[in-house]
Residue frames as a rotation matrix with the C-alpha (Angstrom) as fourth column:
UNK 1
0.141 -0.091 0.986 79.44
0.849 -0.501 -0.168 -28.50
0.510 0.860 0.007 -15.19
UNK 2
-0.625 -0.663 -0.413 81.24
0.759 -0.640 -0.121 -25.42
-0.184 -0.389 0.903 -13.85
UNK 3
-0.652 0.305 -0.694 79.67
-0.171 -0.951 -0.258 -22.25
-0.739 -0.050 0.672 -13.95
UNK 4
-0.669 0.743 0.000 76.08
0.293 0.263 0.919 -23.77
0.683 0.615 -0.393 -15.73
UNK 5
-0.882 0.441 -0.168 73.30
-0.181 -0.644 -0.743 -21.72
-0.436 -0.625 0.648 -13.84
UNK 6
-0.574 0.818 0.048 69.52
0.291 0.148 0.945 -23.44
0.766 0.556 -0.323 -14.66
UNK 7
-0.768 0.598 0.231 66.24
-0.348 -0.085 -0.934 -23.24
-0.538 -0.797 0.273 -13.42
UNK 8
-0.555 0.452 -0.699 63.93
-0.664 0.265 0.699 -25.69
0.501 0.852 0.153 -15.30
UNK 9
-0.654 0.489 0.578 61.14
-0.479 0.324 -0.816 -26.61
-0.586 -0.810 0.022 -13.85
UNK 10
-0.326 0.541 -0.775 58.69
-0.823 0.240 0.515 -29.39
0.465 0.806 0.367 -16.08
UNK 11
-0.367 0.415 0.832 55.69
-0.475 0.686 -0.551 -31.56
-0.800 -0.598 -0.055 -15.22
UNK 12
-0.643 0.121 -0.757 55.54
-0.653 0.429 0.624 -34.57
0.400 0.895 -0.196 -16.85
UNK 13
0.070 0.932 0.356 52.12
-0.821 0.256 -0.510 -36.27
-0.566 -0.257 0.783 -17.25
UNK 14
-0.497 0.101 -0.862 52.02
-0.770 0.405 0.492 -40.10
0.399 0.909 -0.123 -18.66
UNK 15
0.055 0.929 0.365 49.39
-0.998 0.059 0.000 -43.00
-0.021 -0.365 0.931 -18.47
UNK 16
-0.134 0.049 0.990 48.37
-0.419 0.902 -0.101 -46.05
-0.898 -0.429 -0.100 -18.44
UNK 17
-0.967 0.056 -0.247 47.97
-0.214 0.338 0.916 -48.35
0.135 0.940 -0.315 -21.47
UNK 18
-0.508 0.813 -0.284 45.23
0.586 0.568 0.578 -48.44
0.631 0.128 -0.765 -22.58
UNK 19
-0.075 0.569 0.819 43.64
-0.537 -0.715 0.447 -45.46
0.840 -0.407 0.359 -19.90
UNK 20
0.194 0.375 -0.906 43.27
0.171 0.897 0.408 -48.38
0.966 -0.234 0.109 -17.12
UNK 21
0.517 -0.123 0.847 42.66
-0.795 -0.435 0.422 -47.99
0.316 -0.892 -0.323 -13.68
UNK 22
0.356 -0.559 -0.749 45.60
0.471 0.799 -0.372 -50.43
0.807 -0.221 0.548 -12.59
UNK 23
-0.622 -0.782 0.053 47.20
0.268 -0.276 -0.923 -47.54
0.736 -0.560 0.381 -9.99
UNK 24
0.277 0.912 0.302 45.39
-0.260 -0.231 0.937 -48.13
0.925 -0.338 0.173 -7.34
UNK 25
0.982 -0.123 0.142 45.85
-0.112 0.227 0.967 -48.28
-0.152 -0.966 0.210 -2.84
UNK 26
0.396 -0.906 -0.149 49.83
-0.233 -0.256 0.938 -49.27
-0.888 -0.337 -0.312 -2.04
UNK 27
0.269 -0.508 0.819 50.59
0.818 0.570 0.085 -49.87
-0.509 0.647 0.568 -5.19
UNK 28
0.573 0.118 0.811 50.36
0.514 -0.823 -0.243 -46.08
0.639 0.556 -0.532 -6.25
UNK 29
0.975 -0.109 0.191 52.30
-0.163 -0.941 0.296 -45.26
0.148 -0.320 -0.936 -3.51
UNK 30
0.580 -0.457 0.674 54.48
0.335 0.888 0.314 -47.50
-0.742 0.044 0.669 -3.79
UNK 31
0.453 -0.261 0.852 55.19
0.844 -0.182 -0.505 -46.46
0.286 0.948 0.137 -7.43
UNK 32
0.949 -0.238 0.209 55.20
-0.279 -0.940 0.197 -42.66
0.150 -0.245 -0.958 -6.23
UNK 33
0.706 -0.707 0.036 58.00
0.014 0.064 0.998 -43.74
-0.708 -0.704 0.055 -3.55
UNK 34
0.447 -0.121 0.886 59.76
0.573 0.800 -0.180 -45.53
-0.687 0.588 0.427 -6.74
UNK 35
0.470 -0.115 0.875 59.65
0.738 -0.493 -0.461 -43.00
0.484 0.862 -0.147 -9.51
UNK 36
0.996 0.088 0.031 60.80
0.037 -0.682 0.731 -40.65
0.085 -0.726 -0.682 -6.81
UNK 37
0.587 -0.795 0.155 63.82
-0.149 0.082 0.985 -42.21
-0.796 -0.602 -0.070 -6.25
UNK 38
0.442 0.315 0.840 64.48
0.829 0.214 -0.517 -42.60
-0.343 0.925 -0.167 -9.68
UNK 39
0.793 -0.025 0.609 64.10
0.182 -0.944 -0.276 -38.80
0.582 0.330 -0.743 -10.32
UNK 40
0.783 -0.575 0.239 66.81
-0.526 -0.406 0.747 -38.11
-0.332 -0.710 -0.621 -7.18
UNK 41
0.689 -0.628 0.363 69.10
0.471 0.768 0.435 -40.81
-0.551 -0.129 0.824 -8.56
UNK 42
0.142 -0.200 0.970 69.77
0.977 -0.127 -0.169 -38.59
0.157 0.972 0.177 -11.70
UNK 43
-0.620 -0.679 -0.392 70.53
0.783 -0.562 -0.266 -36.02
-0.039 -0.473 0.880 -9.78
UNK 44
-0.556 0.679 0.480 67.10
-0.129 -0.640 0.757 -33.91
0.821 0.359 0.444 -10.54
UNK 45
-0.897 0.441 0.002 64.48
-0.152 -0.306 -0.940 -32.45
-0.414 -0.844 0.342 -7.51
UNK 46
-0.452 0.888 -0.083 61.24
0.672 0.400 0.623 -34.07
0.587 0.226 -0.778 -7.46
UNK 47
-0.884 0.158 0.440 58.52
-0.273 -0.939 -0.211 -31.15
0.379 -0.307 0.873 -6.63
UNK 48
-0.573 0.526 0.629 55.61
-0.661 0.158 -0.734 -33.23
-0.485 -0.836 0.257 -6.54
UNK 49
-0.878 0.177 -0.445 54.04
-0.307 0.505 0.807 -36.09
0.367 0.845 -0.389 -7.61
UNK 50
-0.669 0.547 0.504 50.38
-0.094 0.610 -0.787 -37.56
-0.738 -0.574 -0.356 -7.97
UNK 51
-0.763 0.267 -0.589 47.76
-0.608 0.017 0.794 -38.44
0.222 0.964 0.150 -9.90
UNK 52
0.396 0.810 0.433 44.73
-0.841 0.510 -0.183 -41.11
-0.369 -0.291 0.883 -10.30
UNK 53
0.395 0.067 0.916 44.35
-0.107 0.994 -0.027 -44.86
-0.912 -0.087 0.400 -11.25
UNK 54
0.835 0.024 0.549 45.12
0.506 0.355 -0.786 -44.34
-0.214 0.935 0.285 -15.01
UNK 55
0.676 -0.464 0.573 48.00
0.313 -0.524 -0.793 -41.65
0.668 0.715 -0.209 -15.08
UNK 56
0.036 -0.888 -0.458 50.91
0.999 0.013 0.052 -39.72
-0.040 -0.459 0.887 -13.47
UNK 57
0.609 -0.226 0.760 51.95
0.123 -0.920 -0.372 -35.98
0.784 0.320 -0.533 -12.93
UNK 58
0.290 -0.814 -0.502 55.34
0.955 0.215 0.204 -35.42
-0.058 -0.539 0.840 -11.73
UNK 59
0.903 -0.356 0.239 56.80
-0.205 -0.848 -0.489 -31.68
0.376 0.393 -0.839 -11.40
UNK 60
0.401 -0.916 0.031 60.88
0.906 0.401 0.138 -32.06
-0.139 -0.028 0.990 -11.67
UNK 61
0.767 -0.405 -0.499 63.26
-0.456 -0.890 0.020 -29.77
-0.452 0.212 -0.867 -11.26
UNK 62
0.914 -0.278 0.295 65.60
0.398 0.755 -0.521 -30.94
-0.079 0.593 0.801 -14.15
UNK 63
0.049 -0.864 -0.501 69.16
0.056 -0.498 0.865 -30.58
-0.997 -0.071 0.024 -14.07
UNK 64
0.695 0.000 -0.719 70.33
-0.694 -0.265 -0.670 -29.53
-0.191 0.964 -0.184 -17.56
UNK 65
-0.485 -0.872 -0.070 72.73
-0.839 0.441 0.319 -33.17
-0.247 0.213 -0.945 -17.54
UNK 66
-0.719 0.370 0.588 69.77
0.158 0.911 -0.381 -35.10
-0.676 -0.181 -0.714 -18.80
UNK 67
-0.817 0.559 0.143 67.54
0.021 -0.219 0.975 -35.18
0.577 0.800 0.167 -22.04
UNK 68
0.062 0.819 0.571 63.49
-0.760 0.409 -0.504 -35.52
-0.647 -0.403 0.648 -20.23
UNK 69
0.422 0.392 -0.817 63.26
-0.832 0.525 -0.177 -37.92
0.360 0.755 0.548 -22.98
UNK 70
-0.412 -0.444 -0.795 65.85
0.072 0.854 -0.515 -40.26
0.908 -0.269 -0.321 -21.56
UNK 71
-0.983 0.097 0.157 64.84
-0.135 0.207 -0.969 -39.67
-0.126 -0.974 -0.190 -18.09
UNK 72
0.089 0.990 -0.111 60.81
-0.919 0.039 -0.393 -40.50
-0.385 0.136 0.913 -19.12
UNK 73
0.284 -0.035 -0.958 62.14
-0.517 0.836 -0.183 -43.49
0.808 0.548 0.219 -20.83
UNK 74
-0.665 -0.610 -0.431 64.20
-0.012 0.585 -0.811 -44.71
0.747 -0.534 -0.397 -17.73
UNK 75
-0.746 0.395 0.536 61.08
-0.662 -0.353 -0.661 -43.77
-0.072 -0.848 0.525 -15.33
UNK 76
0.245 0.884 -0.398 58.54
-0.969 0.231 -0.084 -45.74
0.018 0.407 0.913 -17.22
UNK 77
0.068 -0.228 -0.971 60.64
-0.394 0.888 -0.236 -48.79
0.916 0.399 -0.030 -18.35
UNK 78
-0.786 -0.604 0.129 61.92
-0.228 0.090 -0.969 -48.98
0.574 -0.791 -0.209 -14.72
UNK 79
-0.344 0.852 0.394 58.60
-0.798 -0.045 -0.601 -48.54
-0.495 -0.521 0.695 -12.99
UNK 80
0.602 0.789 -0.123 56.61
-0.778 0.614 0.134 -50.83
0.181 0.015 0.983 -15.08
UNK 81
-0.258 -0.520 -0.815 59.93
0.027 0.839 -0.544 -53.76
0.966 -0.162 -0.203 -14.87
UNK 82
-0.980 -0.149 0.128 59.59
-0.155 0.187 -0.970 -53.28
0.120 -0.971 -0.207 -11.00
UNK 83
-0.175 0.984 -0.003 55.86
-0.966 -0.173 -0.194 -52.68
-0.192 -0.031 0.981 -11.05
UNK 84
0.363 0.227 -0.904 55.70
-0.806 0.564 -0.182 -56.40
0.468 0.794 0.387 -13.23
UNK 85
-0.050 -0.997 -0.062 57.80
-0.480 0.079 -0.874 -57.70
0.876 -0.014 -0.483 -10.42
UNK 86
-0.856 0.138 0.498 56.28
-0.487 -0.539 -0.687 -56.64
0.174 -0.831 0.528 -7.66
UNK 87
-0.772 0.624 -0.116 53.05
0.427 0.646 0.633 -58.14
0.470 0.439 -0.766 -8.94
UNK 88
-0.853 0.267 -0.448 50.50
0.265 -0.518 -0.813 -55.56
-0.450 -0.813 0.371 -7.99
UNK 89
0.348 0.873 -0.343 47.96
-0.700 -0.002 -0.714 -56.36
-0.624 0.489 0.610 -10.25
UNK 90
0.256 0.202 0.945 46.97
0.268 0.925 -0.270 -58.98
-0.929 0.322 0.183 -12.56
UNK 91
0.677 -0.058 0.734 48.78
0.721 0.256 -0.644 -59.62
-0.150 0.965 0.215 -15.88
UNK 92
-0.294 -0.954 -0.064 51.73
0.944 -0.300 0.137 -57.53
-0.150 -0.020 0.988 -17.02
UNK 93
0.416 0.289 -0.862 51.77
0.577 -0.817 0.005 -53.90
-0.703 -0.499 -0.507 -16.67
UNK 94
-0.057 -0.680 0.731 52.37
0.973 0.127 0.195 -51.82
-0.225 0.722 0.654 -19.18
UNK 95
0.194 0.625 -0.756 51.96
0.174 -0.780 -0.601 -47.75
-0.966 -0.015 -0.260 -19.72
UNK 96
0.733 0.636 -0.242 51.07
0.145 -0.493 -0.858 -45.79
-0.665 0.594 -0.453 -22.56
UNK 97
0.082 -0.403 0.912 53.18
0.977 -0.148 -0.153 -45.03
0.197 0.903 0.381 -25.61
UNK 98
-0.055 -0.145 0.988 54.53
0.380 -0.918 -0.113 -41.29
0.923 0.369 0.106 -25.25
UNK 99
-0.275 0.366 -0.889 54.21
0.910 -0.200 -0.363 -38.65
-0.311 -0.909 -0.279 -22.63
UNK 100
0.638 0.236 0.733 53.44
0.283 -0.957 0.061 -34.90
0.716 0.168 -0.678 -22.05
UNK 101
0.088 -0.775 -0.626 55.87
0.974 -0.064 0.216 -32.63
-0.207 -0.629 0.749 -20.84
UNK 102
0.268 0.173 0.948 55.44
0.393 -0.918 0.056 -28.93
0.880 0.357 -0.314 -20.20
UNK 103
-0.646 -0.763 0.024 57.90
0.668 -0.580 -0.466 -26.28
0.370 -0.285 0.884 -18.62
UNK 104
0.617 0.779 0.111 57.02
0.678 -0.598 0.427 -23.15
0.399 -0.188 -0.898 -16.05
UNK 105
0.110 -0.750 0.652 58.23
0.060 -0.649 -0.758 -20.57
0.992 0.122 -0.026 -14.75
UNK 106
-0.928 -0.361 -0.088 59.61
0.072 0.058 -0.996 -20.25
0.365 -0.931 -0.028 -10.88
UNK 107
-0.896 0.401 0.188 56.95
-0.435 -0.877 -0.205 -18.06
0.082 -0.266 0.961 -10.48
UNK 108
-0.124 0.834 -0.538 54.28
-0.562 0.388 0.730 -20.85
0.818 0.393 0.421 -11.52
UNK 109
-0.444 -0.191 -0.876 55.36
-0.339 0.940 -0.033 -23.46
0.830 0.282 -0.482 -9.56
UNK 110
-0.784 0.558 0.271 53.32
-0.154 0.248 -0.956 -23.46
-0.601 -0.792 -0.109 -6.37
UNK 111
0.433 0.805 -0.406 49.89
-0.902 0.393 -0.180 -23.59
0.015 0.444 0.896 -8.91
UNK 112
0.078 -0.001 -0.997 51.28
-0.548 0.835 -0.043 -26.66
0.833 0.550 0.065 -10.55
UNK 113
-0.959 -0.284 -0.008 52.43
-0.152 0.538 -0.829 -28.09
0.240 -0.794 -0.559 -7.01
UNK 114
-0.783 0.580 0.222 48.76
-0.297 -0.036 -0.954 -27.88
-0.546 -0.814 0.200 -5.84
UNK 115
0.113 0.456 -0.883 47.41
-0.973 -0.128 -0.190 -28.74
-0.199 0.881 0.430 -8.82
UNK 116
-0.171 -0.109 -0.979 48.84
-0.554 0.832 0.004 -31.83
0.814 0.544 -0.203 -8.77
UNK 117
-0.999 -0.016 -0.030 48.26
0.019 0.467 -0.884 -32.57
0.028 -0.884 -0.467 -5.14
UNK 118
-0.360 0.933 -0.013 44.84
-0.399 -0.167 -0.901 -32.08
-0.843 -0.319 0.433 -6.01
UNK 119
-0.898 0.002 -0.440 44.52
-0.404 0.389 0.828 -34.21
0.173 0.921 -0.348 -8.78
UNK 120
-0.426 0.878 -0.219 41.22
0.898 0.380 -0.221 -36.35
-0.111 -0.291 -0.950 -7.02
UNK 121
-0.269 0.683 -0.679 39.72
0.227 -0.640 -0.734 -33.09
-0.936 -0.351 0.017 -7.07
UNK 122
-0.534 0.021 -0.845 40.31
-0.781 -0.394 0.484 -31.87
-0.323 0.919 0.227 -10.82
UNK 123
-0.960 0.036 -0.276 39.23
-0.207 0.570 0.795 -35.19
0.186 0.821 -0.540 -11.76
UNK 124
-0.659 0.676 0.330 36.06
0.708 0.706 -0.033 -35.23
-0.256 0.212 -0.943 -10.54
UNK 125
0.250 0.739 -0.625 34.95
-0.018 -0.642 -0.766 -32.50
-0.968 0.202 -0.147 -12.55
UNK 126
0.688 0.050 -0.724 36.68
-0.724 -0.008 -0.690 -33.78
-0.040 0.999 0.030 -16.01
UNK 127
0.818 -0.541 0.199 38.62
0.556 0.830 -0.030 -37.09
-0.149 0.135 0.980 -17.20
UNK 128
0.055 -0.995 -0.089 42.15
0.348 -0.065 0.935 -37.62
-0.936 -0.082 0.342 -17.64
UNK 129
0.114 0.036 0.993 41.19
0.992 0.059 -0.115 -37.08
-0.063 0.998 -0.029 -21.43
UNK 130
0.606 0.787 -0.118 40.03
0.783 -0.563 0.264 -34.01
0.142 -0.253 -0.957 -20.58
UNK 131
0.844 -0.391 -0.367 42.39
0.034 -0.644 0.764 -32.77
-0.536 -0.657 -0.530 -18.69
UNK 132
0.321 -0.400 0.859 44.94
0.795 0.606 -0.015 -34.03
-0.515 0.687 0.512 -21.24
UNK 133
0.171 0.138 0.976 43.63
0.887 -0.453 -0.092 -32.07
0.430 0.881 -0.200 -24.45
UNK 134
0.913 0.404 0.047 43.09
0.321 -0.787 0.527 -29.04
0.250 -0.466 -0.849 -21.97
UNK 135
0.523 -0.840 0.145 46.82
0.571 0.472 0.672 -29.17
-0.633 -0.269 0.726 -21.32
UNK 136
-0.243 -0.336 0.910 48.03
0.857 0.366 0.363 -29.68
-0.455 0.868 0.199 -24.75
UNK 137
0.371 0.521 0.768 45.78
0.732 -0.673 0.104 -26.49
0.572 0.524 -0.631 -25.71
UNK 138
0.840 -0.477 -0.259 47.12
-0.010 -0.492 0.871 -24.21
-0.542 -0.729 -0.418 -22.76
UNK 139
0.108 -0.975 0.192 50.58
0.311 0.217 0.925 -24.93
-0.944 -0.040 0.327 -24.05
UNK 140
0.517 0.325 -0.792 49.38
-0.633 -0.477 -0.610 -24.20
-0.576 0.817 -0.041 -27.63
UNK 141
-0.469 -0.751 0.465 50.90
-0.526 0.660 0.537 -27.72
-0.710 0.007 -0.704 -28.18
UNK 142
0.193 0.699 -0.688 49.28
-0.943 0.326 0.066 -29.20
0.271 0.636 0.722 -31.99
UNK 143
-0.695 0.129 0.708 48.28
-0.422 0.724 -0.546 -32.64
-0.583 -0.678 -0.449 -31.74
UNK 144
-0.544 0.598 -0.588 46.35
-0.628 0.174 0.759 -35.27
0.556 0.782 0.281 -33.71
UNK 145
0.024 0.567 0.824 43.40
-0.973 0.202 -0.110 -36.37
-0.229 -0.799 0.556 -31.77
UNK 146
0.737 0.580 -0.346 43.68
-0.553 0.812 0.185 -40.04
0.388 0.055 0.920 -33.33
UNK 147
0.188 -0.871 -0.453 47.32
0.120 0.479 -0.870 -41.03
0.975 0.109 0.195 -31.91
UNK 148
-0.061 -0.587 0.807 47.15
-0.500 -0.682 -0.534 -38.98
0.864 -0.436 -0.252 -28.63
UNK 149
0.118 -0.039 0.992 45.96
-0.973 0.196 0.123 -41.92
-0.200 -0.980 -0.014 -26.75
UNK 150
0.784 0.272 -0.559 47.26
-0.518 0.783 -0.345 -44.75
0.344 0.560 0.754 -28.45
């Protein structure tokens, strides 16, 4: 796209089914590596990615030639087929229904970078639930507490 001039930075955050600690040792990096390449294939800048056993948090710079919705659909499906493949855990892998996806400004994006490289830290002072809802509220994002982890 000729003269098209973005800057859209969004970290998307989705889990396991079911909350499970299934990402665990080379399989989590492993994935990382994965979903990585993934994000670069589509022509979008992966800023940083990590997380714990039950979830994900990716910051993307997103080109504007891609919905997030399709790329979140093509990361998951993709990841758990290879994941399922790969056999890195017992029984079939499978992640959550939905994600979370929330936008910053340039100006943010070192916090969110270190934020997510520090993800072992945040979590041991509040679940993924936690950190979730906490999120979702920041963002001023409504939400019905009986679906959001189904």
């Amino acid at each position: 796209m000729a003269n098209t001039y973005t800057q859209i930075h969004i970290q998307v955050v989705f889990a396991v089914k079911g909350r499970e600690y299934l990402l665990r040792g080379p399989a989590r990096q492993e994935l990382y590596r994965y979903l990585s390449t993934i994000v670069q294939n589509y022509g979008h800048k992966l800023l940083a990615i990590d997380g714990m056993a039950d979830h994900v948090h990716l910051l993307i710079g997103l080109r504007p030639t891609q919905a997030i919705s399709d790329l979140v659909r093509e990361m998951k499906a993709s990841s758990a087929q290879w994941l399922n493949s790969r056999q890195f855990m017992p029984g079939r892998f499978e992640w959550q229904d939905g994600y979370g996806a929330f936008s910053y400004s340039k100006d943010a994006v070192p916090n969110v970078i270190d934020y997510i490289r520090n993800q072992k830290e945040h979590h041991g002072m509040r679940t993924f639930a936690e950190e979730y809802r906490a999120m979702l509220e920041e963002f001023k994002i409504e939400y019905d507490d009986r679906y959001i982890f189904t």
